[in-house]
C-alpha positions in Angstrom: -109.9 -5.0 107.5 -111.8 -6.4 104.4 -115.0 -4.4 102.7 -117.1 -7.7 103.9 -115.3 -7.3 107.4 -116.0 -3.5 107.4 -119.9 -4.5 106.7 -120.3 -7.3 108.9 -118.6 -5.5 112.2 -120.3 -2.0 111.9 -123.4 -1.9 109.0 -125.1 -5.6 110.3 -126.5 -4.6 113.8 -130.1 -5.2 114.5 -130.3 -1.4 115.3 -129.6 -0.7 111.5 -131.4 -3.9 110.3 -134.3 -4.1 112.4 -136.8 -6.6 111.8 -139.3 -4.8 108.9 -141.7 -7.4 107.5 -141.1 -4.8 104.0 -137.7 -6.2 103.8 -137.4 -9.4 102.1 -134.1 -9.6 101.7 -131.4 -7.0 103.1 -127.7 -6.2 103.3 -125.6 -9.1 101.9 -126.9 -9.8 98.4 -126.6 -7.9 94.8 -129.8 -6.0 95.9 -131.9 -5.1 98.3 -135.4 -6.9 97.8 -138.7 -4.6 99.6 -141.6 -4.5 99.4 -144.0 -1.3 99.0 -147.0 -0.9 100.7 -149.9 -2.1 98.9 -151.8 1.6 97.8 -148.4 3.6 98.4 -146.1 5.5 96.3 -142.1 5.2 96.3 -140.8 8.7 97.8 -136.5 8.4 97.0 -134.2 11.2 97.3 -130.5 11.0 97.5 -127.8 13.2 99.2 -124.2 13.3 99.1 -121.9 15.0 102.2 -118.5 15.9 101.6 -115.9 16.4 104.3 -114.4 19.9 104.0 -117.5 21.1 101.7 -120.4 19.4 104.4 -118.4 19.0 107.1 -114.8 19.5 108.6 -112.8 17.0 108.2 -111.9 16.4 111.8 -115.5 17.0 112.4 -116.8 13.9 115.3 -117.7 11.0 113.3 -120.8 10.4 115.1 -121.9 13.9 114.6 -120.8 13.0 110.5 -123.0 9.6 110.5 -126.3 11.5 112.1 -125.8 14.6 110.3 -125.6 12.7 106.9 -128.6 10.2 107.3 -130.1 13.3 108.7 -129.9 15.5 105.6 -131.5 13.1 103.1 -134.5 12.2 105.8 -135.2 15.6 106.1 -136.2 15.5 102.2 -138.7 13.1 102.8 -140.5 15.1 105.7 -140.4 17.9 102.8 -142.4 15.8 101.1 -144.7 14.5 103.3 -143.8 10.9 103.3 -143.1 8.4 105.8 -139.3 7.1 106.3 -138.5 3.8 105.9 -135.8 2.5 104.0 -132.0 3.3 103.3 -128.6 2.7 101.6 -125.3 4.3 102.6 -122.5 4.7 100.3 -119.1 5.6 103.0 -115.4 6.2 100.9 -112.8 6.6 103.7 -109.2 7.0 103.7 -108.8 4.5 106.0 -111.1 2.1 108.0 -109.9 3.1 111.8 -112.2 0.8 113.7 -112.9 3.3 116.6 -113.9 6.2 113.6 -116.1 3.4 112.0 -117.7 2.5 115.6 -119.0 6.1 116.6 -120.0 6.7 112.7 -122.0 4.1 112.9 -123.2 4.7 116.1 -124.3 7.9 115.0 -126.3 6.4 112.2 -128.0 3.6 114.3 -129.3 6.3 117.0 -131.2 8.7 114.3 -132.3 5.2 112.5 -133.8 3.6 115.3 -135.7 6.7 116.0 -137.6 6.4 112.7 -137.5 2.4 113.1 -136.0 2.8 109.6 -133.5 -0.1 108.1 -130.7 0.0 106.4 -131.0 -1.9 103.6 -127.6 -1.9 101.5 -124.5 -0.1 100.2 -120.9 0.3 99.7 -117.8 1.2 100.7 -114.7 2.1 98.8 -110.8 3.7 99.9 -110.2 7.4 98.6 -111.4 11.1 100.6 -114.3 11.1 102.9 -117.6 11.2 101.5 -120.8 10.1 102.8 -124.0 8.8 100.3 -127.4 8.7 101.8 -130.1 7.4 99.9 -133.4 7.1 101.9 -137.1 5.7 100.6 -140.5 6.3 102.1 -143.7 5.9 100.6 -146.7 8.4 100.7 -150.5 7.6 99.3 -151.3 8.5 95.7 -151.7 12.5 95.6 -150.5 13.2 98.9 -147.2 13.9 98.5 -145.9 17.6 99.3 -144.4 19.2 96.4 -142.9 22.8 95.5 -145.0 23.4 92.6 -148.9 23.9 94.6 -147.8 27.2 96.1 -151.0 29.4 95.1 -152.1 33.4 95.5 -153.3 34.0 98.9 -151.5 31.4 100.6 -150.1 31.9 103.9 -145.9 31.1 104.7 -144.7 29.1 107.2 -141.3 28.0 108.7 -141.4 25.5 111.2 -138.5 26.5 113.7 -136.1 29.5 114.3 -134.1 30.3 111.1 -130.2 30.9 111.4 -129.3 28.5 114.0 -127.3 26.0 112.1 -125.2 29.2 110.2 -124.6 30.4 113.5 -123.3 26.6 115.0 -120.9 26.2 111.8 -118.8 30.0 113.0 -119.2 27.9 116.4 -117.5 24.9 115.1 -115.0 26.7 113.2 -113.7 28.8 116.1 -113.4 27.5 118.9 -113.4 30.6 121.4 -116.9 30.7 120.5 -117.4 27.4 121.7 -119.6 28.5 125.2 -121.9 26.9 127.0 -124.8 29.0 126.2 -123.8 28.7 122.1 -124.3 24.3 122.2 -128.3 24.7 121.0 -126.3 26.5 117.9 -123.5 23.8 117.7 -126.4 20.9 117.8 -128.2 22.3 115.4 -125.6 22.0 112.5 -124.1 18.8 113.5 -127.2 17.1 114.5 -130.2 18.6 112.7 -133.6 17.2 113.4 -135.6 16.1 110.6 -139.1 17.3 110.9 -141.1 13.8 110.9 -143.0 15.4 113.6 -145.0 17.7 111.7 -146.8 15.2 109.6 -149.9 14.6 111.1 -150.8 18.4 112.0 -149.6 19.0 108.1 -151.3 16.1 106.1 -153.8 17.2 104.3 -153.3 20.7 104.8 -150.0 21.7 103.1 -150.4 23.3 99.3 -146.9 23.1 99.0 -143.3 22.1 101.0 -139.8 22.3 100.8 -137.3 21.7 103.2 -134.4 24.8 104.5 -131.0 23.2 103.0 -129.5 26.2 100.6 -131.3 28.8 103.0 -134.5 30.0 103.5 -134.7 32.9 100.6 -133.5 30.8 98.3 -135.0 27.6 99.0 -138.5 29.4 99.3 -137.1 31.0 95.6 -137.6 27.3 94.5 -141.2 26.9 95.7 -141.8 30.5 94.0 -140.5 29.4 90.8 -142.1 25.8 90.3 -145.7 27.1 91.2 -144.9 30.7 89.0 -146.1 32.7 91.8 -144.3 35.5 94.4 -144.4 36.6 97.9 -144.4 39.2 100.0 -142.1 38.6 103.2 -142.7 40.3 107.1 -139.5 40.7 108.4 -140.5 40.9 111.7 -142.1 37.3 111.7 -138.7 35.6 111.0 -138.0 33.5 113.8 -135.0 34.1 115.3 -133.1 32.6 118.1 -132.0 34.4 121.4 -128.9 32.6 121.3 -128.4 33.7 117.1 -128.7 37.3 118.2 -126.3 36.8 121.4 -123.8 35.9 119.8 -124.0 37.9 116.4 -126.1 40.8 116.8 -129.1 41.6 115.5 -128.3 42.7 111.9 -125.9 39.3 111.0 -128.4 37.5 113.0 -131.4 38.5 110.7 -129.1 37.8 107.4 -127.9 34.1 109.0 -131.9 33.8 109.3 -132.7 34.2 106.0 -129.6 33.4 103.5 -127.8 30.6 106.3 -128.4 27.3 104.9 -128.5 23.7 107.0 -131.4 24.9 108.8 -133.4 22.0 108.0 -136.8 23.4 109.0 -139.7 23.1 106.7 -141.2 25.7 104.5 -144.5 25.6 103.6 -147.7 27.1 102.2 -151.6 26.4 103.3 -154.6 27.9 102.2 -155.9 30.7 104.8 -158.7 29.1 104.8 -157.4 26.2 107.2 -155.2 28.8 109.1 -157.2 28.5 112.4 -157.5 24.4 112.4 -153.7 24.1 111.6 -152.9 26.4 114.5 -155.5 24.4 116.8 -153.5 21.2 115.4 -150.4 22.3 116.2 -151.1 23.8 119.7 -153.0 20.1 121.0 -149.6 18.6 119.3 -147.2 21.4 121.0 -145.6 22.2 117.6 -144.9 26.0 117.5 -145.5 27.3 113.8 -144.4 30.2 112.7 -146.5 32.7 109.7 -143.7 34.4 107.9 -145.6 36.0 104.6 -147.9 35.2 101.7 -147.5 34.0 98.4 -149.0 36.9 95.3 -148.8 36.1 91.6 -146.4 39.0 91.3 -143.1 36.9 90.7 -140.4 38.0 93.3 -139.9 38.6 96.8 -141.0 41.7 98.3 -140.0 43.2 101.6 -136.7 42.4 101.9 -135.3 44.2 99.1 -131.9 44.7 100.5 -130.7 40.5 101.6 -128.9 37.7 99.2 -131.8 35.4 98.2 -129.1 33.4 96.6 -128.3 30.7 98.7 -126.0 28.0 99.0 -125.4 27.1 95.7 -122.6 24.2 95.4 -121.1 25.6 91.9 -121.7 29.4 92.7 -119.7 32.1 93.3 -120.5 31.7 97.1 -118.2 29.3 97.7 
């Protein structure tokens, strides 16, 4: 099958190229042409997945296609903006039409949710290796960023912490594969990215960052970029039932707070607007939860014994 062939027979459905009146010109030329809405800012972030560093390599290739677009949306909800535009690079070994079907199937289901279109890309022969690029656009000032985080601010995660740590051990061994462990298992193959927290957010957030490398060290970022630090309750860390099944409390609290692929958001608001973002998210049935506040003592305090370090791709982790 030719690259062209390749494109036409799985990347060319209306599902992945639905009709956006912001694309004037899509797959099948040099370059994508779009246009950005008038008053808007470009949001563009970029991820790269990597089978036996992202993934495993026999890992279900619809699970690979969500999980990939997934990943790189989820920066955009970091920041606030609204998805609508993307380009996918895919090297394979080989181009097995029924791999290529579900991968793309995978793709085309998270897209369609997000009524986001797929604008252009490439494919090339060598090991597999998924390229997500994704655009969105925000208004001028609005956008979330890591460096706003101030003294006094509250924390807050947006879901239970762990989960997608705890559905990798699932995946990788596969008497652990139960019924009651698949909420763990989803979670790291098909994380959700957290468009839905926007409107209870906007206007609120001081500033956002999305769990990828793991909540201490992603929230180290934030801590950084606005020069401030943060004193953590341990007891507000949301943790699963199913987390603490399966791994016990203790492993379970450090999954919770060093496990990366969560893919929840981080963020900090003013206490100020702590009642009206809790009214917000209770009419919108989002569950939020307080984890700590930021100080301008630099550091993390209250955990004194954990790894803050993370996921770190050229670290001594790996």
């Amino acid at each position: 099958m030719s690259e062209f062939e390749l494109i036409r027979r799985y990347f060319c459905s209306e599902i992945l190229q639905p009709e956006r009146r912001d694309v004037c010109l899509g797959i099948g030329d040099d370059c994508a042409l779009i246009s950005v809405p008038e008053g808007k800012q470009l949001v563009v972030s970029v991820d790269t997945s990597v089978a036996g560093v992202h993934f495993p390599e026999d890992a279900d290739p619809y699970d690979i296609g969500w999980r990939a677009l997934a990943v790189s949306l989820s920066d955009l909800a970091a920041m606030g903006a609204k998805p609508a535009w993307f380009t996918l690079a895919l090297t394979l070994p080989e181009g097995k039409g029924e791999w290529l079907e579900s991968f793309s199937q995978g793709i085309s289901d998270l897209a369609r949710r997000f009524g986001i279109a797929l604008v252009g890309g490439d494919t090339t022969r060598g090991a597999l290796s998924v390229t997500v690029q994704v655009q969105g656009y925000v208004s001028p000032g609005a956008a979330w960023k890591r460096s706003g985080a101030k003294p006094g601010d509250l924390i807050y995660v947006s879901g239970p912490l762990g989960e997608a740590a705890g559905g990798l051990e699932v995946v990788l061994n596969p008497e652990l594969d139960l019924p009651e462990y698949q909420s763990l298992k989803q979670a790291y193959l098909r994380p959700e990215p957290r468009f839905d927290l926007l409107s209870s957010l906007s206007g609120r957030v001081r500033a956002a960052i999305d769990i990828s490398d793991g909540f201490l060290a992603d929230l180290n970022h934030v801590l950084k970029a606005s020069g401030v630090g943060a004193v953590l309750d341990p007891g507000r860390i949301p943790i699963s039932s199913s987390l603490k099944s399966l791994f016990g409390e203790d492993r379970a609290f450090e999954m919770a707070i060093s496990g990366g692929d969560d893919y929840q958001l981080c963020f900090m608001i003013s206490p100020k607007r702590r009642l009206e973002l809790e009214v917000c998210a209770d009419q919108c049935h989002l569950q939020l939860y307080p984890v700590g506040v930021i100080t301008s003592t630099p550091g993390i305090e209250g955990l004194n014994h954990f790894n803050s370090a993370g996921f770190d791709h050229f670290g001594r982790n790996n």
